[in-house]
PAKE-760279 format. One record per residue (C-alpha): residue number from 1; x, y, z. Coordinates in steps of 0.25 Angstrom, whole numbers. Each point is the difference from the previous one (the first is absolute). Layout:
// residues N
    i      x      y      z
  NUM      X      Y      Z
...
//
This chain:
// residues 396
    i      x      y      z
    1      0      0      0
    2      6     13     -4
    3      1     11      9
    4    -11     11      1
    5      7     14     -7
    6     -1      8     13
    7     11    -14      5
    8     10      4    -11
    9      8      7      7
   10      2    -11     10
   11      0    -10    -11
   12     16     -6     -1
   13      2     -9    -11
   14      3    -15      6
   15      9     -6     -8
   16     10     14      0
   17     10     -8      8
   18     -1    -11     -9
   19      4      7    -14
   20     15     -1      2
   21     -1    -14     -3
   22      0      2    -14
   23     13      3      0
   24      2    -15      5
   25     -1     -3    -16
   26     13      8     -4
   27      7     -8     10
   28     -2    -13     -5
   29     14     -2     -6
   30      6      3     12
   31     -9    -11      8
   32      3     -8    -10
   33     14      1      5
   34     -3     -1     12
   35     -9    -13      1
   36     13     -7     -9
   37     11      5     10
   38     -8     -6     13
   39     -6    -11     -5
   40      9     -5    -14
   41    -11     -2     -7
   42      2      3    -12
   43    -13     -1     -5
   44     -3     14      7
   45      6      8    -12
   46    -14     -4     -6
   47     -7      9     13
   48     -5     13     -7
   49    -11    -11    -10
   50     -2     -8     14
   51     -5     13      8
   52     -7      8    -12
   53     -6    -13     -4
   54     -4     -8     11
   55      2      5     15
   56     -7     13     -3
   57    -12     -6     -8
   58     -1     -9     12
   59      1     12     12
   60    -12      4    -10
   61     -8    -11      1
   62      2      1     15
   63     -2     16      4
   64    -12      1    -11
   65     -5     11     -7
   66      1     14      5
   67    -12      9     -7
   68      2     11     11
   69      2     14     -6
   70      3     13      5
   71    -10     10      3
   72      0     11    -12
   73      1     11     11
   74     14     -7      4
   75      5      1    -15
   76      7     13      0
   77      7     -2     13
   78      5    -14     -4
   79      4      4    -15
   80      8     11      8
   81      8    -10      8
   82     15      0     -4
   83      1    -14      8
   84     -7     -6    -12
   85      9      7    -10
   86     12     -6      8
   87     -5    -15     -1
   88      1      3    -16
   89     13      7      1
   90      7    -10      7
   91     -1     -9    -10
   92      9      5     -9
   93     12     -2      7
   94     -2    -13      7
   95     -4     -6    -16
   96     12      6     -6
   97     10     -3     14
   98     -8    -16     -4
   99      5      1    -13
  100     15      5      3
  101      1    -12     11
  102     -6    -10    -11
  103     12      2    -11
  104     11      0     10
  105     -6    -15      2
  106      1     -3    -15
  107     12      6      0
  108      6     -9      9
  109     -2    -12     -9
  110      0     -8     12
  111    -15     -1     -1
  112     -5    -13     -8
  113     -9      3    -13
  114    -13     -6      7
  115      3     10     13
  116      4     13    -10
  117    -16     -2     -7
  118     -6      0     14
  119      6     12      3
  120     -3      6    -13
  121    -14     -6      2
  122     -2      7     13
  123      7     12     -7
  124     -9      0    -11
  125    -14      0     12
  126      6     12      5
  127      3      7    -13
  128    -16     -4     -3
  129     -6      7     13
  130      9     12     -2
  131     -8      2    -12
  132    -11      3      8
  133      8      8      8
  134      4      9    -11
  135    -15     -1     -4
  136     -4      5     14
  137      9     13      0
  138     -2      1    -16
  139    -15      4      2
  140      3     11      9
  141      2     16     -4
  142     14      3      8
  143     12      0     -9
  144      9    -10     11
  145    -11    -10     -1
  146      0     -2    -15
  147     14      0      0
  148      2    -11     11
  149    -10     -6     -9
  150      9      0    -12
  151     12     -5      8
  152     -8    -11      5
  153     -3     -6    -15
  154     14      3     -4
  155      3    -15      7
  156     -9     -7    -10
  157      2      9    -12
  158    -14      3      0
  159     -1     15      0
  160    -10      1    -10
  161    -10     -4      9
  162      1     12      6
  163     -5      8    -14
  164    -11    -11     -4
  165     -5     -2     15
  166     -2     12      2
  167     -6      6    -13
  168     -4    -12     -7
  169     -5    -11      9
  170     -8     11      8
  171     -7      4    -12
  172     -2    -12     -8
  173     -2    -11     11
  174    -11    -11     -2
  175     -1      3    -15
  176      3     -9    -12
  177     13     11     -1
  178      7     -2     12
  179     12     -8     -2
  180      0     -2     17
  181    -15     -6      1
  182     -2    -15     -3
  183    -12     -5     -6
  184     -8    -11      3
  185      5    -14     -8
  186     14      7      1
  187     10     -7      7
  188     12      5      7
  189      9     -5    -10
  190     -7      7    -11
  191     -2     11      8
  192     16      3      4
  193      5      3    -14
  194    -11      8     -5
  195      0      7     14
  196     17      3      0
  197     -1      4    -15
  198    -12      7      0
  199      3      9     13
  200     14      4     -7
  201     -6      3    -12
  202    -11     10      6
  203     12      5      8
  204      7      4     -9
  205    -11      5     -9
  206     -5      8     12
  207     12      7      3
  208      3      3    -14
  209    -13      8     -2
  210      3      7     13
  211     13      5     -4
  212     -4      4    -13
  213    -12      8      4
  214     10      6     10
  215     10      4    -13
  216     11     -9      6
  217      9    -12     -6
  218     -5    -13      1
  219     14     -6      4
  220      5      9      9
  221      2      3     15
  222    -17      5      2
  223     -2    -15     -3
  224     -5     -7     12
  225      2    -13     -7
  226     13      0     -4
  227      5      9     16
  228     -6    -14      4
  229      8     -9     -8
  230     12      9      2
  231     -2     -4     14
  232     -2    -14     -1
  233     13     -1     -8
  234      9      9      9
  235     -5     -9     10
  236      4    -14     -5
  237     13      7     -6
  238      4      4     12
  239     -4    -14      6
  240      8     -7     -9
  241     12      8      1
  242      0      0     15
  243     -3    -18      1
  244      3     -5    -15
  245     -5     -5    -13
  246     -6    -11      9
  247    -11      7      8
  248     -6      4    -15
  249     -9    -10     -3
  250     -6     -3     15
  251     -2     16     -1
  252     -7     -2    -12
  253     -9    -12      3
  254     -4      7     13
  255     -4     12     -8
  256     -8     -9     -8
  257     -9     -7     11
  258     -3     14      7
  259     -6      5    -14
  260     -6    -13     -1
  261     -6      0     15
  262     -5     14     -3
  263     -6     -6    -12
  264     -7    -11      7
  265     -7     10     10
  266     -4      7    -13
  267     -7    -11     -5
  268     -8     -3     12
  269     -5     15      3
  270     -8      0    -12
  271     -2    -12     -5
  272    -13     -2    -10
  273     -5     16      6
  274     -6      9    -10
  275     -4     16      0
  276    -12      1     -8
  277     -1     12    -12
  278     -9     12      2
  279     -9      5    -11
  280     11      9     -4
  281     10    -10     -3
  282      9      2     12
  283      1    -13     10
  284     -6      2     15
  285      7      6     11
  286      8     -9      8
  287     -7     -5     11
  288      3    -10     13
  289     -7    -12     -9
  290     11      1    -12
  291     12     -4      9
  292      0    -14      9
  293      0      1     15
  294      8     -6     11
  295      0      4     15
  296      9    -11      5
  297      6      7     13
  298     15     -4     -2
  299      3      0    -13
  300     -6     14     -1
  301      9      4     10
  302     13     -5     -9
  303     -7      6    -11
  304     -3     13      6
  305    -14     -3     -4
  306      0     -3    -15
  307    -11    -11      0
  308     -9     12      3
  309      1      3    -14
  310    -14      4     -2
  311      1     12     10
  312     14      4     -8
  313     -6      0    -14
  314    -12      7      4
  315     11     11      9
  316     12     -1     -5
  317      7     10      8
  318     -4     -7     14
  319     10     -4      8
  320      1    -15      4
  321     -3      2     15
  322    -13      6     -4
  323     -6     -9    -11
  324    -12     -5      1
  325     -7    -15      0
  326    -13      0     -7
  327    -11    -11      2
  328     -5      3    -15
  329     15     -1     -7
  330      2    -16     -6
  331      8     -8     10
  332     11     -8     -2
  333     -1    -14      8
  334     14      1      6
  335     10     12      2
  336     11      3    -12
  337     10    -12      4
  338    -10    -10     -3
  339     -6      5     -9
  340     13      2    -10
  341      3    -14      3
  342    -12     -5     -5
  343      1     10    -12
  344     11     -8     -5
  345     -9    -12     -2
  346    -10      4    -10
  347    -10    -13      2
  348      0      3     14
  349     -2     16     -1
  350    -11     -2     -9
  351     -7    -10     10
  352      1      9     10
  353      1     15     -8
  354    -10     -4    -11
  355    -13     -1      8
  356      2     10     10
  357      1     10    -11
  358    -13     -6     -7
  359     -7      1     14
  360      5     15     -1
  361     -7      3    -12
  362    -11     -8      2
  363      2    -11    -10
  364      0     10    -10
  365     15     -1     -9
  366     -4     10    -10
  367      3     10     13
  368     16     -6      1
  369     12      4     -6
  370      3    -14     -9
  371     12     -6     -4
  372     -1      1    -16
  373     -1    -14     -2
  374    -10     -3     10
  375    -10     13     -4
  376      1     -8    -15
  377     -4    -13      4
  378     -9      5      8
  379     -6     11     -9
  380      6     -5    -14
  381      5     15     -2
  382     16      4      7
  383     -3     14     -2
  384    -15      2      4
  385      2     12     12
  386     -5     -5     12
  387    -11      9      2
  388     -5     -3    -14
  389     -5    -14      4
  390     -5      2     12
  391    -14    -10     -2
  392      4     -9     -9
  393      5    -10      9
  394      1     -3     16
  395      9    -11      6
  396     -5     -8     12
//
């Protein structure tokens, strides 16, 4: 029960001494470390998939949903609250400090092959969530923020996210047009390609326009994009010089699960979700049902509240410690952790995904955004627009 608005004032948040936990994800390298030196297991190398993947989807299952939300009166004094700011902050140093530590062990050579993938493995979770990190601060108005949100992606080259999250995404999210919202019948695997290219290519294409409208070069130093990949390749230079050729390619293949982790949340925050088209041609306004829900306590506390995405499409300028959960957004059945998991299982994300998302729309798929393949068999036409046929045809 929320508190009435003449309680505000004396309305603390509950989980404010909790929030620092969150930094408990860029550590994972060094309790990786740690774990191996006391026990010689060597197996902990392989800790970062362990905890992401299965002690914090099972401390959810245990603590349960949290669909508390602050009082709208509270808002202003907790979007005020530096200490927030600081949990974000923090992150930065600790990911990059991770990092470092984690090329002076493949530098050593002393670590077998098997233990060197763990460790790039558990660098690669961290890399993913520092995404989301950058995603947190890259929504927010005060220059130092989108900077640390830059330096965040530089670890998995994916400074681009920053153009098309931001200005593409935003706009285009649950349409037929938006490289970063599945579609119903699309697997992750099919998904993942056409999200990587698809999210570069309207990056870039976003970033060209805006430079040109502004009467600037293209390639040059006004380009976000290539300021991002500059970073990202000063970075890994100056890995390489300092440990050795031989931390390059674990460098690269932890770069490439963290994209691919952000990729996967991707999927399951809109999967099959579909902003219908005005009279006028232009699609709805983005609302809590065009995102997927999730309210699991501890994994929105290491995710600085991602999984309520609806609330953050519908405000995109709300700080995480002030997102809310609503009752009418579609919920996912189990936090992010379990849910990526089960995203790279097509059969077994389509059992579970499939007929919650025709429960959501009342058995009625002409209201889906559909995988092209499926809209075909389904309507014998790839390029019929979704609004066009509503009628014809209702799945049970």
């Amino acid at each position: 029960m929320e508190p009435a608005p003449n309680d505000a004032r004396a309305w603390r948040d509950p989980r404010r001494p909790l929030w620092p936990l969150a930094l408990a994800v860029p550590t994972l390298p060094f309790q990786a470390g740690g774990l191996v030196a006391l026990t010689h297991v060597h197996a902990f190398w392989w800790w970062g998939p362990f905890f992401a993947f299965v002690l914090v989807p099972l401390v959810d299952w245990l603590t349960g949903p949290d669909g508390a939300n602050p009082p709208d009166e509270a808002v202003p004094r907790l979007e005020a609250d530096r200490y927030y700011r600081w949990c974000t902050y923090l992150y930065l140093p600790i990911q990059f400090g991770a990092l470092v530590w984690a090329c002076a062990q493949w530098a050593t050579g002393r670590l077998p092959v098997a233990d060197s993938l763990g460790l790039a493995v558990t660098t690669g979770v961290v890399a993913g969530v520092a995404i989301n990190t950058a995603h947190e601060l890259g929504h927010k108005r005060e220059q130092l923020e989108r900077r640390m949100s830059r330096m965040a992606l530089a670890q998995t080259w994916y400074g681009h996210f920053y153009v098309e999250h931001n200005h593409g995404h935003h706009i285009r999210v649950a349409t037929p047009q938006d490289p970063a919202s599945s579609r119903m019948g699309e697997s992750f695997w099919r998904f993942l390609p056409r999200t990587v290219w698809g999210s570069l290519r309207s990056a870039w294409e976003l970033e060209a326009r805006r430079l040109t409208r502004r009467k600037r070069a293209v390639f040059g130093p006004h380009n976000e994009i290539l300021t991002a990949w500059a970073l990202s390749a000063a970075l890994f230079t100056v890995l390489t010089a300092a440990f050795g050729w031989r931390v390059l390619p674990y460098l690269l293949l932890q770069a490439v699960l963290g994209f691919c982790l952000l990729e996967t949340v991707n999927y399951l925050e809109h999967y099959g979700l579909l902003r219908r088209r005005r009279p006028d041609g232009r699609y709805e306004r983005v609302a809590p049902r065009h995102s997927w829900n999730s309210d699991n306590t501890v994994s929105n506390l290491f995710l600085f509240q991602l999984q309520r995405h609806s609330d953050h499409h519908a405000n995109p300028l709300r700080r995480y410690q002030t997102l809310r959960h609503f009752d009418e957004a579609p919920q996912l059945p189990s936090g992010y952790a379990t849910m990526i998991v089960l995203a790279w299982f097509p059969p077994l994300w389509r059992k579970v995904m499939d007929r919650r998302l025709l429960a959501h729309y009342d058995g009625d798929l002409t209201r889906a955004n559909l995988h092209p393949p499926l809209r075909r068999r389904l309507y014998g036409d790839t390029d019929l627009a979704p609004e066009a046929s509503v009628g014809r045809r209702r799945a049970g």
